[in-house]
VOMI-913545 format. One line per 4 residues: number of its first residue (from 1); their letters; for each residue y, z, x of C-alpha. Coordinates in steps of 0.25 Angstrom, whole numbers. Last residue first. Layout:
NUM> A> Y Z X; ...;
This chain:
64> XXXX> 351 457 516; 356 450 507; 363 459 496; 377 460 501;
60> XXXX> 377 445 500; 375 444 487; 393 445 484; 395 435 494;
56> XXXX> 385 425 488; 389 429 473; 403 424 480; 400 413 486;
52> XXXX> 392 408 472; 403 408 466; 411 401 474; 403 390 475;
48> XXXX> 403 391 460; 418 387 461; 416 377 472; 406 369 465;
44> XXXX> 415 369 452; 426 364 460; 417 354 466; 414 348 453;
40> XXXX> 403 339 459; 402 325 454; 400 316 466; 397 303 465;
36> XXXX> 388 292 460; 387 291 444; 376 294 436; 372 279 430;
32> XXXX> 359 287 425; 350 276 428; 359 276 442; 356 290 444;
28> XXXX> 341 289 440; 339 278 448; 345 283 460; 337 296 458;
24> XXXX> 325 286 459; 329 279 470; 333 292 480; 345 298 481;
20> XXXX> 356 295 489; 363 283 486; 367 286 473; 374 299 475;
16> XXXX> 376 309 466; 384 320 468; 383 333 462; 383 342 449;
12> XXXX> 382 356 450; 372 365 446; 376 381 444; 369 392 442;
8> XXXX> 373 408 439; 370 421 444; 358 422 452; 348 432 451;
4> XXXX> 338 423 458; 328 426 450; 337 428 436; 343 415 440;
């Protein structure tokens, strides 16, 4: 972050879909019985969506 000078991090969980990866993350997913769907908080999303808008807006004076 101190390269970057960025302000913060965020990671947010997906969607899984069974079908869609290959066998070996198959595997694992249903070794793990993770179940299939989505379970993004999109209210969370939307808030650091936000967020990230406005450092976007406030950089943008700086980009040449």
């Amino acid at each position: 972050m101190a390269t970057t000078t960025a302000r913060g991090h965020r990671l947010f969980a997906g969607k899984i879909e069974k079908s869609t990866p290959g066998f070996g993350e198959r595997a694992l997913l249903v070794a793990l019985r993770l179940p299939e769907g989505d379970v993004r908080d999109w209210a969370d999303v939307a808030a650091w969506a936000t967020i990230a808008g406005a450092i976007s807006e406030e950089g943008s004076s700086d980009v040449r």
